[in-house]
C-alpha positions as YAML, in Angstrom:
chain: A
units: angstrom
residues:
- id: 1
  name: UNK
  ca: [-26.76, -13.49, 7.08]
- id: 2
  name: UNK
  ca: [-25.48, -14.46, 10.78]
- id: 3
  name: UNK
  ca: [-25.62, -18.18, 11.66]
- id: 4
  name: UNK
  ca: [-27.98, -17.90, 14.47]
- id: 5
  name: UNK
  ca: [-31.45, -17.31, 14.81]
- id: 6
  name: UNK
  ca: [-33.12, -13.37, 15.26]
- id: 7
  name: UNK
  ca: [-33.41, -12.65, 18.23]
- id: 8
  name: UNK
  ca: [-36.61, -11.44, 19.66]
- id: 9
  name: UNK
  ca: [-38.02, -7.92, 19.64]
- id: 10
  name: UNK
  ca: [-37.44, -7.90, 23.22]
- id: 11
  name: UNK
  ca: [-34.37, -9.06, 23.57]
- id: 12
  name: UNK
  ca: [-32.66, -6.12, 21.35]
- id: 13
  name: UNK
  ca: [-32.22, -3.88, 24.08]
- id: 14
  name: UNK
  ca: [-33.09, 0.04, 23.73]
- id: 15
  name: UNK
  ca: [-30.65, 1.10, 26.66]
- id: 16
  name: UNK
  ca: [-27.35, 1.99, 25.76]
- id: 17
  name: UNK
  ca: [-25.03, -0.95, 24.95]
- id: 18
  name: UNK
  ca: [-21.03, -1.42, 26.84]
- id: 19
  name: UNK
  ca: [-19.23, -2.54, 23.71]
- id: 20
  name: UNK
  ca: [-15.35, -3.50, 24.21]
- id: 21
  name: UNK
  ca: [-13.12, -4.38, 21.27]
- id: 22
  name: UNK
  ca: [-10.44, -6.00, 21.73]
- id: 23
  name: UNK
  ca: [-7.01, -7.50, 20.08]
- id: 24
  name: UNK
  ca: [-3.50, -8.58, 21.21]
- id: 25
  name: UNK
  ca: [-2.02, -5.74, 18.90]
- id: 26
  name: UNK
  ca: [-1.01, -2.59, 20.17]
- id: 27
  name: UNK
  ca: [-3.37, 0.42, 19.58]
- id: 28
  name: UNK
  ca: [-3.27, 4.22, 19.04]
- id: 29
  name: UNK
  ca: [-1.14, 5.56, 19.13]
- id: 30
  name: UNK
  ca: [1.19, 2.72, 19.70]
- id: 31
  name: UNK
  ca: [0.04, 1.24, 16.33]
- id: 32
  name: UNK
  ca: [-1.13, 2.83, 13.29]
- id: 33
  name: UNK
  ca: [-2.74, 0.70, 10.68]
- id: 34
  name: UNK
  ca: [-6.03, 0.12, 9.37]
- id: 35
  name: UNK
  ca: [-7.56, -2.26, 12.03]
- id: 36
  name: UNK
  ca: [-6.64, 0.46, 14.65]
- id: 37
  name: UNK
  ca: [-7.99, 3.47, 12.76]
- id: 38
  name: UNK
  ca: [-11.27, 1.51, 11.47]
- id: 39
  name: UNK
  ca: [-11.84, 0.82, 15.13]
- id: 40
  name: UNK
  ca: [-10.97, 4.17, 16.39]
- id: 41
  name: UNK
  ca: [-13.85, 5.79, 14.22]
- id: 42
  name: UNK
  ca: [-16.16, 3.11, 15.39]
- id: 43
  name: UNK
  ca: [-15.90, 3.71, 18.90]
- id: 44
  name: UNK
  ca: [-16.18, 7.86, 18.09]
- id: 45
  name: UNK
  ca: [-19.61, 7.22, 16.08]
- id: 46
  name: UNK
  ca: [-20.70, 4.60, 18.48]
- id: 47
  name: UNK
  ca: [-20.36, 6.89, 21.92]
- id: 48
  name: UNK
  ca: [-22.15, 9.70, 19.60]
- id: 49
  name: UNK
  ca: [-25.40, 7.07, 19.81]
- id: 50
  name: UNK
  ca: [-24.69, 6.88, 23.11]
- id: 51
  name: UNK
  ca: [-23.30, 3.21, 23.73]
- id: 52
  name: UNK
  ca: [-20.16, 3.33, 26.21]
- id: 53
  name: UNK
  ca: [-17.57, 1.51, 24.32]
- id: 54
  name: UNK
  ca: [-13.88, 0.41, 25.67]
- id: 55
  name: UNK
  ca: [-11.04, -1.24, 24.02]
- id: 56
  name: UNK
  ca: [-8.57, -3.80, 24.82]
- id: 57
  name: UNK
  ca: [-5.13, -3.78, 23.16]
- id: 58
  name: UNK
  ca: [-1.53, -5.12, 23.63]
- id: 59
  name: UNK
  ca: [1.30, -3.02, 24.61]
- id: 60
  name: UNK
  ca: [4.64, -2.08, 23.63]
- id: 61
  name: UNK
  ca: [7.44, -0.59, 25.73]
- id: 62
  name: UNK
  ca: [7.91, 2.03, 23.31]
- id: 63
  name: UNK
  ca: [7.04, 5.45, 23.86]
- id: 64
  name: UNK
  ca: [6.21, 7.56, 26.85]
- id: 65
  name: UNK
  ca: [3.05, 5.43, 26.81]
- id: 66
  name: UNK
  ca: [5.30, 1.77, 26.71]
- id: 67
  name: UNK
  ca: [7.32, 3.67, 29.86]
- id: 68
  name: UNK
  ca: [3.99, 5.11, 31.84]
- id: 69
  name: UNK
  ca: [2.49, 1.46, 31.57]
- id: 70
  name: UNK
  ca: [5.82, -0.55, 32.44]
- id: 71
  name: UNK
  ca: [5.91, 1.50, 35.48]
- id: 72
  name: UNK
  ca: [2.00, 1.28, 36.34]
- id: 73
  name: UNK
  ca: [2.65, -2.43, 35.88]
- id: 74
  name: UNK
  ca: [5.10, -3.17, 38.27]
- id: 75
  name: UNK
  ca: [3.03, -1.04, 40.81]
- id: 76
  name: UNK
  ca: [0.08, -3.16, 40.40]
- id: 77
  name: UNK
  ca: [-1.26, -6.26, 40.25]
- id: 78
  name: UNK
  ca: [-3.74, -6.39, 37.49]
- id: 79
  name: UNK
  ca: [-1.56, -7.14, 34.67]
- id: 80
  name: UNK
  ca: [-3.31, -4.25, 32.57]
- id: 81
  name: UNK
  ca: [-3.35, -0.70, 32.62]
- id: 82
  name: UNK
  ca: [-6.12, 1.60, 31.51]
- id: 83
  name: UNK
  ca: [-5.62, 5.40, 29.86]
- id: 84
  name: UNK
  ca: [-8.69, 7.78, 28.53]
- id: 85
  name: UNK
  ca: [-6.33, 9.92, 26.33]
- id: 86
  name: UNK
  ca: [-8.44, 8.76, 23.28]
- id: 87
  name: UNK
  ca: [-11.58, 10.01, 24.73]
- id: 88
  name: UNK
  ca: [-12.42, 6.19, 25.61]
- id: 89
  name: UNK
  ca: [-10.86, 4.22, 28.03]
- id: 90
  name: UNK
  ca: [-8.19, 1.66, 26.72]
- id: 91
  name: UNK
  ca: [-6.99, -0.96, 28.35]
- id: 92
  name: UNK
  ca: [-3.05, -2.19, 27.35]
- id: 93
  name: UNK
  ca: [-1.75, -5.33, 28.70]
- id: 94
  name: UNK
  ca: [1.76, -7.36, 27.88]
- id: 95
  name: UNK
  ca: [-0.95, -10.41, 27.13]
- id: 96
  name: UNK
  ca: [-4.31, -9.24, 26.00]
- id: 97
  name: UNK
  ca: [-5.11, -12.65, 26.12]
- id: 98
  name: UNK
  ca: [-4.29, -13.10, 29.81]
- id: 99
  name: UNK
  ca: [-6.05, -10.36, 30.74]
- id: 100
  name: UNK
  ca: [-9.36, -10.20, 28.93]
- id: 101
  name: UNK
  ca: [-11.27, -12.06, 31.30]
- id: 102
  name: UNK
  ca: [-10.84, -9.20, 34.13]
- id: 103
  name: UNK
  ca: [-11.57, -6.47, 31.61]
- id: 104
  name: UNK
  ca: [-14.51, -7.72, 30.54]
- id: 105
  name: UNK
  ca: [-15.52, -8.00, 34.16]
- id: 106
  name: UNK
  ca: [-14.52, -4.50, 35.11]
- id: 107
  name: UNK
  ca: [-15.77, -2.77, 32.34]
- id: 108
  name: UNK
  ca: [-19.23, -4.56, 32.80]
- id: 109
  name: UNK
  ca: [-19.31, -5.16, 29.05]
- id: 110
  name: UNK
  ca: [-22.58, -6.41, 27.37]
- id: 111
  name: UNK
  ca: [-21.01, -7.69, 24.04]
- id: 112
  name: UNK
  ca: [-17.06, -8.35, 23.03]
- id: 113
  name: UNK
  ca: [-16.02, -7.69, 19.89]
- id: 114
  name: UNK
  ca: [-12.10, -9.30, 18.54]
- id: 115
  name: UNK
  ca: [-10.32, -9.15, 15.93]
- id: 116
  name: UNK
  ca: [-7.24, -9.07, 14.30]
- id: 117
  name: UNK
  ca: [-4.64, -10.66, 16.49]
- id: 118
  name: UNK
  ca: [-5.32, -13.38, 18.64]
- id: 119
  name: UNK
  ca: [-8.76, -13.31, 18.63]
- id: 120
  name: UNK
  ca: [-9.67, -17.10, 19.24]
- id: 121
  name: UNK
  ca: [-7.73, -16.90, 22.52]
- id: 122
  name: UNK
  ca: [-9.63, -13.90, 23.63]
- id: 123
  name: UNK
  ca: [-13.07, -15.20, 23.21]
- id: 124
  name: UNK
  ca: [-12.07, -18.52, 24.37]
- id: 125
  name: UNK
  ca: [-10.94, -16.76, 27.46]
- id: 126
  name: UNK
  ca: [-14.05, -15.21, 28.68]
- id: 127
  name: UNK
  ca: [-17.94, -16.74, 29.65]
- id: 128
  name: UNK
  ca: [-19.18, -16.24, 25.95]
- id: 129
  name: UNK
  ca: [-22.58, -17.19, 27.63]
- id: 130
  name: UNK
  ca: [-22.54, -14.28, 29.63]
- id: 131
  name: UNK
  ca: [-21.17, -11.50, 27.29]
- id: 132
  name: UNK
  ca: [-22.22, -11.89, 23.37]
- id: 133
  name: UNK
  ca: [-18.78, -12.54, 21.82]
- id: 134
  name: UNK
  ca: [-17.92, -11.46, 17.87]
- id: 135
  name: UNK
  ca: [-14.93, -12.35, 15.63]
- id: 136
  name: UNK
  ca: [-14.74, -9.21, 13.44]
- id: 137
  name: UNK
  ca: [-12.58, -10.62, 10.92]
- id: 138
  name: UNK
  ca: [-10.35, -8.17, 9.15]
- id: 139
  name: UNK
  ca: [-7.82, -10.26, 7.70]
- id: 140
  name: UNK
  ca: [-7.72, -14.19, 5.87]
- id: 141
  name: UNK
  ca: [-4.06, -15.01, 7.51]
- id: 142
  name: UNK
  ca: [-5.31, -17.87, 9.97]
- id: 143
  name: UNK
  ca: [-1.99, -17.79, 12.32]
- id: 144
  name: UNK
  ca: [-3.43, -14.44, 13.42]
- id: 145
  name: UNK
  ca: [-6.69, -16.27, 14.76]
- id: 146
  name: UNK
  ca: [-4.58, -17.97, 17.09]
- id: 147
  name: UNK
  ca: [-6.68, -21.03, 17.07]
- id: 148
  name: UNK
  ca: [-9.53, -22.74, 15.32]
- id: 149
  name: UNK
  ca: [-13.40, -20.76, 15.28]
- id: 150
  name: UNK
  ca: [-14.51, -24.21, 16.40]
- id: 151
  name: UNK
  ca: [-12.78, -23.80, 19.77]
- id: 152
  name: UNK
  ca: [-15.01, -21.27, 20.38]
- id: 153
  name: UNK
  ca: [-18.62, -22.37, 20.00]
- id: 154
  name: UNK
  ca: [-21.15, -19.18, 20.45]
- id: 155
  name: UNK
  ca: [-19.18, -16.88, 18.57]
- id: 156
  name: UNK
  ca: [-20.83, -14.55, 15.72]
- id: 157
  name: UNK
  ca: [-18.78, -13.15, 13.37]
- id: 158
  name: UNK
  ca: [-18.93, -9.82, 11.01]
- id: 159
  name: UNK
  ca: [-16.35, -10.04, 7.99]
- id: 160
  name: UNK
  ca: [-14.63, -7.00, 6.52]
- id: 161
  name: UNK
  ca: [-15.48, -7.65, 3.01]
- id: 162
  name: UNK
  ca: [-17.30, -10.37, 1.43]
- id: 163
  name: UNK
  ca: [-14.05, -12.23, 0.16]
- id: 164
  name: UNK
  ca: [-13.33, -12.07, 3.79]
- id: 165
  name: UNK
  ca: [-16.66, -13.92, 4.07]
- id: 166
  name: UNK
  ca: [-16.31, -16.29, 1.82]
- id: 167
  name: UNK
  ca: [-13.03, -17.38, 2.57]
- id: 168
  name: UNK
  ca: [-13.84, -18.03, 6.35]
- id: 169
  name: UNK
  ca: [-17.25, -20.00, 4.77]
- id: 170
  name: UNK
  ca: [-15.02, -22.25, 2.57]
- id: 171
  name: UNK
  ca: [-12.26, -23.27, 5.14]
- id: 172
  name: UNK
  ca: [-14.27, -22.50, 8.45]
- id: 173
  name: UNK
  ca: [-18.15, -23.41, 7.48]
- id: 174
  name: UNK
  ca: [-19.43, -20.37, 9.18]
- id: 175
  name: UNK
  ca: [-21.44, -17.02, 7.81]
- id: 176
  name: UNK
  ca: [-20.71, -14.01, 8.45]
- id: 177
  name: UNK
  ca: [-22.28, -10.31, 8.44]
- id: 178
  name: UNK
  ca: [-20.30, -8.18, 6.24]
- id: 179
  name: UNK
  ca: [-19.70, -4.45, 7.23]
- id: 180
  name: UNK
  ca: [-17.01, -2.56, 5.30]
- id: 181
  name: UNK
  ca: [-14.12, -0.72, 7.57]
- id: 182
  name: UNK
  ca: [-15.84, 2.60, 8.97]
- id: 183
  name: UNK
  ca: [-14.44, 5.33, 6.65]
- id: 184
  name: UNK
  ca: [-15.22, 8.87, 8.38]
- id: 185
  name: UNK
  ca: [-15.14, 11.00, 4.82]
- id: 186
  name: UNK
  ca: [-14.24, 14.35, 6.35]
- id: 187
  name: UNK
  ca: [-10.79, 12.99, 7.20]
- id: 188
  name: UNK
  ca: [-9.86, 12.39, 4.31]
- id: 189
  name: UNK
  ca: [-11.64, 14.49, 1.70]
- id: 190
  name: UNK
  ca: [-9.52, 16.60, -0.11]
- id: 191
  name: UNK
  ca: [-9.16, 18.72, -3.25]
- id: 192
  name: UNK
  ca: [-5.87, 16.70, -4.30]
- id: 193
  name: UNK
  ca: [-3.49, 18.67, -6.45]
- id: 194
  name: UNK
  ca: [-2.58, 15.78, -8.25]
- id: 195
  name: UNK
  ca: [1.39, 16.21, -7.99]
- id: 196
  name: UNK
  ca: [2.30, 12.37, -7.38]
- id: 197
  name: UNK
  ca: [2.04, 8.78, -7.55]
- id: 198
  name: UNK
  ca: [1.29, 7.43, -3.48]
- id: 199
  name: UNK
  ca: [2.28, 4.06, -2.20]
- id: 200
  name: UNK
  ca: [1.12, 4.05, 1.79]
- id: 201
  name: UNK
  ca: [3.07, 1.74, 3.80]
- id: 202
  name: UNK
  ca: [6.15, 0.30, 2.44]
- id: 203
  name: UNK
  ca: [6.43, -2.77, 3.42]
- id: 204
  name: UNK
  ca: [7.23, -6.21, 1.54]
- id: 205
  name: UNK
  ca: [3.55, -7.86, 1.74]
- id: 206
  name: UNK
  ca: [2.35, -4.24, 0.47]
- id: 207
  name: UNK
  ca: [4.18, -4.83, -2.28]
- id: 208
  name: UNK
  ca: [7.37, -2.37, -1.36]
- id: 209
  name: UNK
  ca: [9.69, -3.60, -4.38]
- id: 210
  name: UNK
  ca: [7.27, -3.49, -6.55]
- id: 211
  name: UNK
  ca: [6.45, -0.08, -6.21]
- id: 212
  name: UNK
  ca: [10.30, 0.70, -6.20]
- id: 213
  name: UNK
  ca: [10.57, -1.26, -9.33]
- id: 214
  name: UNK
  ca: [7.64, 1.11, -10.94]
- id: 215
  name: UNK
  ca: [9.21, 4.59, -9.95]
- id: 216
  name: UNK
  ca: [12.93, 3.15, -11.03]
- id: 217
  name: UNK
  ca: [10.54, 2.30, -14.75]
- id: 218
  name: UNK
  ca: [9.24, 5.42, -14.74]
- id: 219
  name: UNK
  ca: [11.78, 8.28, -13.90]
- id: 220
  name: UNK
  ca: [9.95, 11.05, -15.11]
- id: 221
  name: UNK
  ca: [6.94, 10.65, -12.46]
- id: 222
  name: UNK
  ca: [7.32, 11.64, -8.60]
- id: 223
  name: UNK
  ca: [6.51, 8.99, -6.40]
- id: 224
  name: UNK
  ca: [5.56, 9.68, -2.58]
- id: 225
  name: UNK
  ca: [5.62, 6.87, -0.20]
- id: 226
  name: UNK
  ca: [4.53, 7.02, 3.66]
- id: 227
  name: UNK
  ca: [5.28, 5.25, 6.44]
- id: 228
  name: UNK
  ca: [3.23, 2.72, 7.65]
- id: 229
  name: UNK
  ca: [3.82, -0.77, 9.86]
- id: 230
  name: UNK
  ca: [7.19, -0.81, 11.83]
- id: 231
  name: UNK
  ca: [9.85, -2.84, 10.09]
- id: 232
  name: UNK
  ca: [12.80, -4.88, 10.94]
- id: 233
  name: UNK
  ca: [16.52, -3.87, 11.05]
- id: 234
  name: UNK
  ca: [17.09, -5.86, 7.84]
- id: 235
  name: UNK
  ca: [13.64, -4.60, 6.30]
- id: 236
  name: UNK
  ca: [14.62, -0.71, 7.10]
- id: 237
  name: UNK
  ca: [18.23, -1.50, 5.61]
- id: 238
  name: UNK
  ca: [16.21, -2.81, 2.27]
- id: 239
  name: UNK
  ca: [14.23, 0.09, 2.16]
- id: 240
  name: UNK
  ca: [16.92, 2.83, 2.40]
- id: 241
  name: UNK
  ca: [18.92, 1.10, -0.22]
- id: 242
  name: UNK
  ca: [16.31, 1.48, -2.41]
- id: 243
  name: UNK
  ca: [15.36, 4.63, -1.67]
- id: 244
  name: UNK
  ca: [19.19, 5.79, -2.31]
- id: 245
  name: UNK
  ca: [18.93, 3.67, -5.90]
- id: 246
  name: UNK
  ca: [15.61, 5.66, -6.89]
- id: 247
  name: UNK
  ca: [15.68, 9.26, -6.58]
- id: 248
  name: UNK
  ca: [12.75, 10.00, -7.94]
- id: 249
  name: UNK
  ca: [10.92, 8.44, -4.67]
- id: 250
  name: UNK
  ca: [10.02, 10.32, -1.40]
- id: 251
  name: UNK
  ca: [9.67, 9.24, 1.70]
- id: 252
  name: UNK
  ca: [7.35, 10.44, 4.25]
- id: 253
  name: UNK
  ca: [6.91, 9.60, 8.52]
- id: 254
  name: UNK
  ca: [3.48, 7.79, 8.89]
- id: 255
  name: UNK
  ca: [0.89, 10.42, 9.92]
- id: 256
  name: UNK
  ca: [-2.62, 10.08, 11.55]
- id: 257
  name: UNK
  ca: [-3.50, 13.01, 9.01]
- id: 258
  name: UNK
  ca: [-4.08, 11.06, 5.66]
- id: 259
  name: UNK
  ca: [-5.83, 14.60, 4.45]
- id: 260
  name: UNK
  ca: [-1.99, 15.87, 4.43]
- id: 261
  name: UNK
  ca: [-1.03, 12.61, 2.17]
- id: 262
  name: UNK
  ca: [-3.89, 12.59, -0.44]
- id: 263
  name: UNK
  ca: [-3.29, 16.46, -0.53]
- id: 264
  name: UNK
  ca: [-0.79, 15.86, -3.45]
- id: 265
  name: UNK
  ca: [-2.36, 12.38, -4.93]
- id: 266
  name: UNK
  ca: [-2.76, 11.97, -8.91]
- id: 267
  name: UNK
  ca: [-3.02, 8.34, -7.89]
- id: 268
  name: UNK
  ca: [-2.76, 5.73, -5.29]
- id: 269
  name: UNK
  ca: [-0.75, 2.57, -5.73]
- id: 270
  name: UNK
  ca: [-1.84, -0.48, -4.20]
- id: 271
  name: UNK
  ca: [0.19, -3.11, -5.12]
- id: 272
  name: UNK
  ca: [-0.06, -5.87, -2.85]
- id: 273
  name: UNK
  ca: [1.40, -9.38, -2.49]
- id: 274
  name: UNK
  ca: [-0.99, -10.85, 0.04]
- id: 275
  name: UNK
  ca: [-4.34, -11.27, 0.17]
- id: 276
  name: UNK
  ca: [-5.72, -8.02, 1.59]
- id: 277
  name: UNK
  ca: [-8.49, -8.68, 3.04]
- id: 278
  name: UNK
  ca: [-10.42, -5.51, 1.60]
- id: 279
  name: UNK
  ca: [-7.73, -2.19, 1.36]
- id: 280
  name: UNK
  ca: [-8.41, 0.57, 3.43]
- id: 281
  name: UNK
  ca: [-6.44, 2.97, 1.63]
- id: 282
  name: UNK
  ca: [-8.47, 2.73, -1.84]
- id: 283
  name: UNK
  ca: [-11.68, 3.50, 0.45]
- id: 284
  name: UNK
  ca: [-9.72, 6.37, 1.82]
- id: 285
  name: UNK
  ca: [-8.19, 7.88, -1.35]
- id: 286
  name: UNK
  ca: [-11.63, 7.03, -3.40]
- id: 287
  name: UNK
  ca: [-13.45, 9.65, -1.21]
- id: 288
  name: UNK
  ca: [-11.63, 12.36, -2.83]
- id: 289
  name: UNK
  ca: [-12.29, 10.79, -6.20]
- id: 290
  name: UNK
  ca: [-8.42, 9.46, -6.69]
- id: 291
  name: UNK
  ca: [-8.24, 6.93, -9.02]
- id: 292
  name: UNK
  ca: [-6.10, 3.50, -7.06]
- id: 293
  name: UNK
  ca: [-3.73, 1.31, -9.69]
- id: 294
  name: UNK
  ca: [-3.58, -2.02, -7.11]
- id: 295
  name: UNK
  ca: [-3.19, -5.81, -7.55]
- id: 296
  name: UNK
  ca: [-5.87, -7.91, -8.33]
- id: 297
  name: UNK
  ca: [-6.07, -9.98, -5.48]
- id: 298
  name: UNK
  ca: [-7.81, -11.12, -2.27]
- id: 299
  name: UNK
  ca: [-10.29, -7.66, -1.51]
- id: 300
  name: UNK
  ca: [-8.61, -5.22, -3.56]
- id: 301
  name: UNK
  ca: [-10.45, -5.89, -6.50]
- id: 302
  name: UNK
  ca: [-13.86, -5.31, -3.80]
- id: 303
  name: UNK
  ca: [-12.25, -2.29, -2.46]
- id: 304
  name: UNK
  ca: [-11.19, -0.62, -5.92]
- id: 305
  name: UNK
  ca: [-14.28, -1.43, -7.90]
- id: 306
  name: UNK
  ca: [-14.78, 1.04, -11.16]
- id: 307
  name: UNK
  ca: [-12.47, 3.62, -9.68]
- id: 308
  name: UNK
  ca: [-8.90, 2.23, -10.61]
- id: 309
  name: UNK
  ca: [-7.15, -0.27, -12.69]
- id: 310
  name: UNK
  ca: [-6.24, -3.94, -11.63]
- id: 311
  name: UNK
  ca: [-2.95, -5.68, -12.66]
- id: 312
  name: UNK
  ca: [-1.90, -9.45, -11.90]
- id: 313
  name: UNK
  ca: [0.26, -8.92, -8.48]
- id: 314
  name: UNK
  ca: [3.16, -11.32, -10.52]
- id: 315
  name: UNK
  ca: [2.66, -9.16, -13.71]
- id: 316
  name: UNK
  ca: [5.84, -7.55, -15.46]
- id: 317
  name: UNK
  ca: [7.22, -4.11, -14.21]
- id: 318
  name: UNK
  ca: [6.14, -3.05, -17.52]
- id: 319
  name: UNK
  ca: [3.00, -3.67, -17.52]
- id: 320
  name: UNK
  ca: [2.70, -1.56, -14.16]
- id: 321
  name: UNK
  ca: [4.01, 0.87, -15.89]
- id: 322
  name: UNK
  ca: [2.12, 1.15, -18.88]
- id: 323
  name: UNK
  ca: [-0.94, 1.03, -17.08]
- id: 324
  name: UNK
  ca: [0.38, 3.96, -14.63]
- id: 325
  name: UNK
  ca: [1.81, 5.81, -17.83]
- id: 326
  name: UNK
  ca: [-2.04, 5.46, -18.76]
- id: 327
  name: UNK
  ca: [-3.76, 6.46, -16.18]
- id: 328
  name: UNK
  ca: [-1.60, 9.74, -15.68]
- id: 329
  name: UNK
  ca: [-1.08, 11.09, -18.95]
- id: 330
  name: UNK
  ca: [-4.38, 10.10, -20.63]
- id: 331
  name: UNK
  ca: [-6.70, 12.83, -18.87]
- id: 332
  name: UNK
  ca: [-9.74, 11.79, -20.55]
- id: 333
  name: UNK
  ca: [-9.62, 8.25, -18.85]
- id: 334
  name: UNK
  ca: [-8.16, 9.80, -15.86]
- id: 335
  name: UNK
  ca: [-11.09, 11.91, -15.16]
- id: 336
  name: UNK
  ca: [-13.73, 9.45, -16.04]
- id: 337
  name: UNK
  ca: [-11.54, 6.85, -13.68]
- id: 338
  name: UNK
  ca: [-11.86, 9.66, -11.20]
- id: 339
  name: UNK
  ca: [-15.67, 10.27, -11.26]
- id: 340
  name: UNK
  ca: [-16.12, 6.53, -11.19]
- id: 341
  name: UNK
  ca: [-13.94, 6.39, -7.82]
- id: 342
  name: UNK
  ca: [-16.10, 9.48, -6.57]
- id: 343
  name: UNK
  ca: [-19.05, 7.33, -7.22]
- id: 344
  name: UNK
  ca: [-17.55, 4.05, -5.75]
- id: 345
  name: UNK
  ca: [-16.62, 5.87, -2.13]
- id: 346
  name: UNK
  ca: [-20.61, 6.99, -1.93]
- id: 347
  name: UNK
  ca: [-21.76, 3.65, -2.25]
- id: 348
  name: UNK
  ca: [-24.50, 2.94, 1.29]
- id: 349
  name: UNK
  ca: [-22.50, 0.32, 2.44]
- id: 350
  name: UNK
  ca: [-19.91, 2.51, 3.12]
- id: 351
  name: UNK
  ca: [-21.77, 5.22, 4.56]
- id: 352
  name: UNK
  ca: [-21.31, 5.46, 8.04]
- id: 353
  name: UNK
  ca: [-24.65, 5.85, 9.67]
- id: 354
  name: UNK
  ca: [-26.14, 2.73, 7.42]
- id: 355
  name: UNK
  ca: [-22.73, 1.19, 8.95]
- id: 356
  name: UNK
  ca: [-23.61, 1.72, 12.36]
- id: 357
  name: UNK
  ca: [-27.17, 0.91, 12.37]
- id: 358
  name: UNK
  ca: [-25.67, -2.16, 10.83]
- id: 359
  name: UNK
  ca: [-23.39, -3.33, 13.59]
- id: 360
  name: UNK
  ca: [-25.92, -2.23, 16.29]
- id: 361
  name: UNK
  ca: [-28.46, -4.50, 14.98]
- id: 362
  name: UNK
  ca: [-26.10, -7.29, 14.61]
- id: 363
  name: UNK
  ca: [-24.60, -7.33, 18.17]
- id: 364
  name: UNK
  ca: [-28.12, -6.88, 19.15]
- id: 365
  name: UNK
  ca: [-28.61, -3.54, 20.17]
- id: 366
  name: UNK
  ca: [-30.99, -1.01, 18.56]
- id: 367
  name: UNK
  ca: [-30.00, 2.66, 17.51]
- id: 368
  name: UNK
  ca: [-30.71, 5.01, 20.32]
- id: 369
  name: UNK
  ca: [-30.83, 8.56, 20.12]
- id: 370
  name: UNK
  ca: [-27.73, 10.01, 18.43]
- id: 371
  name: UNK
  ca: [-25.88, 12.65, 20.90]
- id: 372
  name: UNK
  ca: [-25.00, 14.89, 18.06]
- id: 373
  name: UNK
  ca: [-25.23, 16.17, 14.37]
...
């Protein structure tokens, strides 16, 4: 439940809502990870109901977008520029922060949703009296808030999983409405052939050496991993040492095509050492009925459910690997696994139209005709 009252019938509007989202991270296609891609599908579905919906995003200088915007920036004075390549317009500033207040103005919006990077300074930035303001909280790391929820009095918030929720109602005393990360099925259903073992995004708090550790224990299985978050000099140096120590590993360039990656999927590592917040990639690989072997922490255990197997993040390599050993070779428990994860992915609180209706009625809006199928 939200901590504030219902509002009354009258007040939940019937006309189209002007929903902007907004974060200091970069955005598509400057950044690819699951806060971007969650949002991305919930702007598509939410223009299909007919709601105009903007976002607001840092910017990098990388790219031919990072030079178009450098330039646009030194020819104007806004301290933001705006693109429509998406299908939406996008606004990209240096400081998101800095430049909230104006974007909210020009895009006239009704209600301001932020999340995952800096998302106390945005809503402290702008009249929340004026424009209802949300904290969609999609991760437990509090130096990403960048400041304290009670600096910001008026806020709702929605939480991406309900350890999400109740972490933020232990330390932070507040409630929030969970809605799962928007999970549009046809992108990602496949018929996998079942040729490897996939780790998505290689990166230390993903649990990178781990996974090395598990392909270097078991040399007779492939391993795939994909490209996710950018890394550091000394992190990419880490990584192609121990991708020249394991040969049994392969590494692919991140992709916005995920069917092409859970094409070849027997199974889906997630073996985090953070607290994910809730795992976007077990949602993602589940739809296809791919069984996930991840750590038992923060939302992964939410996320995997029935369909996978769970494993102490600190527990021995060779426990890993007798538990992938398992899970591969024993096809009777692999299928049932599989079914189970099948099941798991068509659970309604991850079905997109109950998703929807869900966030429209919490930022106070009510479903209005859908513009297509």
């Amino acid at each position: 439940m939200m901590n504030f009252a219902p509002l009354p019938a009258k007040s939940i509007t019937e006309r189209p809502l002007r929903i902007l989202f907004g974060s200091a991270h970069p955005y598509l296609p400057q950044m690819i990870g699951g806060a971007q891609t969650s949002t991305h599908q919930l702007v598509e579905r939410l223009r299909e109901r007919g709601h105009q919906v903007a976002v607001l995003a840092g910017l990098t200088g990388e790219g031919w977008l990072g030079v178009q915007g450098r330039i646009r920036l030194k020819l104007g004075r806004k301290g933001y520029v705006c693109d429509t390549g998406l299908g939406y317009p996008v606004f990209r500033a240096w400081f998101a922060e800095r430049a909230v207040a104006d974007v909210v103005a020009r895009f006239r919006a009704d209600v301001a949703v932020f999340q995952s990077r800096l998302p106390v300074q945005l809503a402290a930035a702008i009249d929340r009296r004026k424009v209802r303001t949300f904290l969609y909280l999609r991760n437990v790391e509090t130096k990403d808030l960048g400041g304290a929820l009670a600096d910001i009095p008026g806020t709702r918030y929605i939480a991406n999983s309900h350890f999400t929720a109740r972490r933020f109602s232990e330390t932070d005393g507040i409630e929030s409405e969970v809605i799962y990360p928007l999970i549009a099925a046809d992108r990602y259903a496949v018929t996998p052939t079942r040729k490897s073992v996939t780790f998505i995004n290689p990166h230390p708090d993903k649990g990178a050496d781990l996974a090395f550790d598990l392909a270097r224990a078991c040399p007779e299985l492939p391993f795939t991993f994909v490209r996710g978050w950018g890394l550091s000099d000394a992190e990419e140096a880490h990584l192609q040492r121990r991708l020249a120590e394991t040969p049994n590993v392969t590494l692919l360039p991140s992709t916005d095509d995920m069917r092409s990656v859970y094409g070849d999927a027997r199974i889906v590592l997630a073996p985090s050492q953070w607290e994910e917040a809730f795992g976007r990639v077990v949602a993602e690989a589940q739809v296809s009925g791919i069984p996930v072997l991840a750590s038992d922490i923060g939302g992964l255990p939410e996320a995997v459910g029935p369909g996978g197997v769970l494993l102490p993040p600190d527990a021995p390599v060779s426990e890993w690997a007798d538990a992938l050993r398992g899970l591969w070779n024993d096809e009777v428990a692999y299928e049932a696994t599989a079914r189970a994860a099948l099941t798991h992915a068509s659970r309604p609180d991850l079905m997109p139209d109950y998703q929807i209706d869900r966030l429209l009625r919490t930022l106070g809006g009510a479903p209005v005709a859908r513009a297509g199928p």
